[in-house]
C-alpha positions as CSV (number, residue, x, y, z in Angstrom):
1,X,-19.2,23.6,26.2
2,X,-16.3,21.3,26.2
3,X,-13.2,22.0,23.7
4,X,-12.8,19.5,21.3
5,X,-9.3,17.7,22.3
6,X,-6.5,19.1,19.4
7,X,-6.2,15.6,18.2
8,X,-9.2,15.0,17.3
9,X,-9.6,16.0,14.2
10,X,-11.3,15.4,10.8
11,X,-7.6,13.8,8.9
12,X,-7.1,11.7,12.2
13,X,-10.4,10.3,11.8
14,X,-9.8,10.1,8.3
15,X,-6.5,8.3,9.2
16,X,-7.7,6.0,11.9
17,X,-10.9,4.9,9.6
18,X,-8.3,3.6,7.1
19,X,-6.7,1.9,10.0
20,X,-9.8,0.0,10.8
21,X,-10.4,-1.0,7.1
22,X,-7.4,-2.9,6.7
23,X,-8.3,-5.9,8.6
24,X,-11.3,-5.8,6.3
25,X,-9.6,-5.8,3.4
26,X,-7.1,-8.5,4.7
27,X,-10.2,-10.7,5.3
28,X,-12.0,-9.9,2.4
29,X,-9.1,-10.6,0.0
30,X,-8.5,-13.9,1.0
31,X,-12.2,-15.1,0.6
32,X,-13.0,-16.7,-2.3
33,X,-16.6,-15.0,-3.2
34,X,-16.8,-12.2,-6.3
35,X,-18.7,-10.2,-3.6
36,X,-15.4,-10.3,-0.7
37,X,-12.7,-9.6,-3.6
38,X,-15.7,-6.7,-4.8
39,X,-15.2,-5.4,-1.5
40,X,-12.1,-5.7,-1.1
41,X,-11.4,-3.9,-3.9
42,X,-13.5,-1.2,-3.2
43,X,-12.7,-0.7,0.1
44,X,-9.1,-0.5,-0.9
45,X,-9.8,2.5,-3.0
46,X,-11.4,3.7,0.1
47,X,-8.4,3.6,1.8
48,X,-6.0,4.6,-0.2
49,X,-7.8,7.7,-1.4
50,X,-8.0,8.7,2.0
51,X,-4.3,8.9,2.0
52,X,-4.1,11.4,-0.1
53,X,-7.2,13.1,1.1
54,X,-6.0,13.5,5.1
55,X,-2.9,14.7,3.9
56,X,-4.4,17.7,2.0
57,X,-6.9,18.3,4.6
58,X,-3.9,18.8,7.7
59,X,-2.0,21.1,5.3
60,X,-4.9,23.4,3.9
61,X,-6.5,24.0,7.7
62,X,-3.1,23.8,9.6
63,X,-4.2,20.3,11.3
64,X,-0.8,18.7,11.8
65,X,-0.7,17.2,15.0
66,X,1.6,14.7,16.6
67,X,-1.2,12.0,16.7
68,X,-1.0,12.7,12.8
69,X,2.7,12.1,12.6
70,X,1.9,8.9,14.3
71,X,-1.0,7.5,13.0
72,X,-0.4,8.2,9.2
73,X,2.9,5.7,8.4
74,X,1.0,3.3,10.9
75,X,-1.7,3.6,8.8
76,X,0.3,3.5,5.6
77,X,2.1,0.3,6.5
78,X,-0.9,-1.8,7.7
79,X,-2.6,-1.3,4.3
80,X,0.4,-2.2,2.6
81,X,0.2,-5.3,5.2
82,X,-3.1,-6.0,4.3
83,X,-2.8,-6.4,0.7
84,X,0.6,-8.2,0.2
85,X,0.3,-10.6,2.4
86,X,-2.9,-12.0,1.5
87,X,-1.3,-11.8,-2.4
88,X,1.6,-13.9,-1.5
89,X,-0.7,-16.5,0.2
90,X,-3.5,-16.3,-2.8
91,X,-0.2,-16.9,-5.0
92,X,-0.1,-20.1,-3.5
93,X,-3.3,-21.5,-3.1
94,X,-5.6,-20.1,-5.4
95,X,-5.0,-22.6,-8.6
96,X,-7.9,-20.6,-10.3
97,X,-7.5,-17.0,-10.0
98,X,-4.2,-16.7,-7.3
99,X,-1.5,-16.6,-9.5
100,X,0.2,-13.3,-10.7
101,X,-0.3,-12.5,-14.1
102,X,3.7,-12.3,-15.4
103,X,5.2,-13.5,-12.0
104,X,3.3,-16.5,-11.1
105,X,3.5,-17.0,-7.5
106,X,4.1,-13.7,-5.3
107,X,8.4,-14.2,-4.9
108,X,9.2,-14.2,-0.7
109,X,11.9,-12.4,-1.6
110,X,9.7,-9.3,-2.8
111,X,7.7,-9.0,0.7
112,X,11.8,-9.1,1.9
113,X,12.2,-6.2,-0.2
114,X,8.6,-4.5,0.7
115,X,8.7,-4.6,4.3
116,X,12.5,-4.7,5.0
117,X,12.2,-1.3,3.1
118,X,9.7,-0.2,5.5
119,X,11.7,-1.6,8.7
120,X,15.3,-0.3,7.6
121,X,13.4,3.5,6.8
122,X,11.5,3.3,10.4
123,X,14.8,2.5,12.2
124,X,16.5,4.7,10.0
125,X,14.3,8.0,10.8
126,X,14.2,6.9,14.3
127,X,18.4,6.7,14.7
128,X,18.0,10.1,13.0
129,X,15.4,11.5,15.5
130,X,17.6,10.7,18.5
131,X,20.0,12.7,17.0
132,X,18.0,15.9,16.2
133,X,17.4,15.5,12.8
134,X,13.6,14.8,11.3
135,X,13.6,12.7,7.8
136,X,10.2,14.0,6.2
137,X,8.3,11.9,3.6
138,X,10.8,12.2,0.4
139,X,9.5,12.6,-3.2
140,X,10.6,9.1,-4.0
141,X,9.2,7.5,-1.2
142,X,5.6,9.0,-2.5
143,X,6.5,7.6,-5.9
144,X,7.0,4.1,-4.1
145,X,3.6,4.5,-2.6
146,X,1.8,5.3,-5.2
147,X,3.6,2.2,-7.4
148,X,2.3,0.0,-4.9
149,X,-1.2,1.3,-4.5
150,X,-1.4,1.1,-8.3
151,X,-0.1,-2.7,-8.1
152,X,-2.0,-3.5,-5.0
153,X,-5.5,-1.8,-6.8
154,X,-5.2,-3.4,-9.8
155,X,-4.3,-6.9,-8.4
156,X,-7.4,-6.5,-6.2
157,X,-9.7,-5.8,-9.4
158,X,-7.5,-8.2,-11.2
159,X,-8.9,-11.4,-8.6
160,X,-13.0,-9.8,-8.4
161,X,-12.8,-9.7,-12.1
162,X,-10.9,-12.9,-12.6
163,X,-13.3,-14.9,-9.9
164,X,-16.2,-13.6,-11.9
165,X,-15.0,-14.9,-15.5
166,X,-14.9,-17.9,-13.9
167,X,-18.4,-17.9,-12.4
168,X,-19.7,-16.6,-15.7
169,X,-17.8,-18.7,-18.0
170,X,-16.5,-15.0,-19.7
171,X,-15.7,-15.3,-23.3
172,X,-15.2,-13.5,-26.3
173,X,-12.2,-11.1,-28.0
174,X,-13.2,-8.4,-25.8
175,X,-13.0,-9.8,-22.5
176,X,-9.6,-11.9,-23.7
177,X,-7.9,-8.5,-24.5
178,X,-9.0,-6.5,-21.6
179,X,-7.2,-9.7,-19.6
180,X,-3.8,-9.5,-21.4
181,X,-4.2,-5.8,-21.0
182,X,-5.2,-5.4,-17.1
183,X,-2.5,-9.0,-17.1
184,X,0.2,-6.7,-18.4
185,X,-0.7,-3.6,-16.0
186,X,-0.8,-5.6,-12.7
187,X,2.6,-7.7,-13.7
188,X,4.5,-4.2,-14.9
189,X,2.8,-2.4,-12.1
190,X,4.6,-4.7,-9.3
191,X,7.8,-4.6,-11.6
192,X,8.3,-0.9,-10.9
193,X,6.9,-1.2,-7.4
194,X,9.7,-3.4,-6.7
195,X,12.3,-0.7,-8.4
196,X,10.7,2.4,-6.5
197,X,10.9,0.6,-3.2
198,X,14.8,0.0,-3.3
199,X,15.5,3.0,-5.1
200,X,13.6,5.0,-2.3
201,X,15.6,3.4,0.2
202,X,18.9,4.4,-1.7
203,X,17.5,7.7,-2.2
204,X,17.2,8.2,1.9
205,X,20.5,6.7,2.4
206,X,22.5,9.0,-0.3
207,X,20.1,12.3,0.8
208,X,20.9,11.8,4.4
209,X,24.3,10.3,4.4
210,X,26.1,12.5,6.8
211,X,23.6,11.1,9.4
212,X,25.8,7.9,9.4
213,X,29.2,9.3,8.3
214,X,29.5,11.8,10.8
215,X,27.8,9.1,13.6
216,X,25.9,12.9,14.6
């Protein structure tokens, strides 16, 4: 009987699964049905529960492997891909549901923050690597994660729910003061994604700062 390979294991699948779901949810989020931004939604709490649950899984039952290492902030930065991107063009040319409750049109200069974050902490880890020192996942940049799954959730519920009051002609107290409400959540919700992302950037700098002072 042949041996399974090493890297095949159940948080790789887990891991490359969420991989495959975020074209998917790219798609999905830009259509304009209440079934696609249903989906899209859902799918996204697919995939960003699986985060979390790959994670566990490799550390309970000692499945770390390198593929791991590799997949997961591949993984990690094609969902975050797949969700802010569509936003910032839904921002634009959705004139019933796209716009951001608080912030209007998605601002370029957050995806500038987002993803340079992501770049400047990739090259930075990687500068470190060639010099013998590994960066693991810090606790602010888990904070920054979850902010943005929390922002990038609620926005996704935020246009299914918003596309169907519009289909339905919703009205009433009720559904008015869940809006404001779920409004308020998804525009404070980017607000502090915003702060977590530079402050986790800062927080690698200052916790690793001898990397660049010494040039080691």
């Amino acid at each position: 009987m042949a041996m399974q390979p090493r890297w095949l294991t159940p948080p790789n699948v887990i891991t490359a699964t969420r991989i495959a779901l975020c074209p998917a949810i790219f798609f999905l989020a830009l259509a304009p049905s209440l079934l696609s931004r249903t989906l899209a939604f859902a799918l996204f709490l697919v995939a960003s529960m699986s985060d979390l649950w790959d994670g566990y899984l490799a550390r309970k039952h000692g499945w770390i492997t390198d593929t791991g290492k590799l997949l997961d902030p591949i993984a990690d930065k094609l969902l975050l891909a797949s969700t802010f991107v569509p936003f910032y063009i839904l921002s634009r040319g959705d004139r019933a549901v796209g716009a951001l409750p608080w912030w209007g049109e998605l601002p370029l200069w957050v995806l500038l923050v987002v993803f340079g974050r992501e770049l400047f902490v990739t090259l930075f880890r990687s500068y470190a690597a060639r010099r013998g020192i590994v960066i693991p996942a810090g606790k602010s940049g888990k904070y920054k994660a979850l902010s943005q799954n929390l922002f990038s959730g609620s926005l996704l519920l935020w246009y299914a729910l918003e596309t169907a009051a519009q289909g339905a002609a919703w009205r009433g107290s009720a559904w008015d003061g869940w809006s404001a409400f779920h409004g308020a959540f998804v525009g404070a919700s980017l607000a502090l994604a915003v702060i977590l992302t530079v402050y986790s950037m800062l927080d690698y700098l200052w916790s690793y700062r001898g990397v660049v002072l010494r040039g080691v």
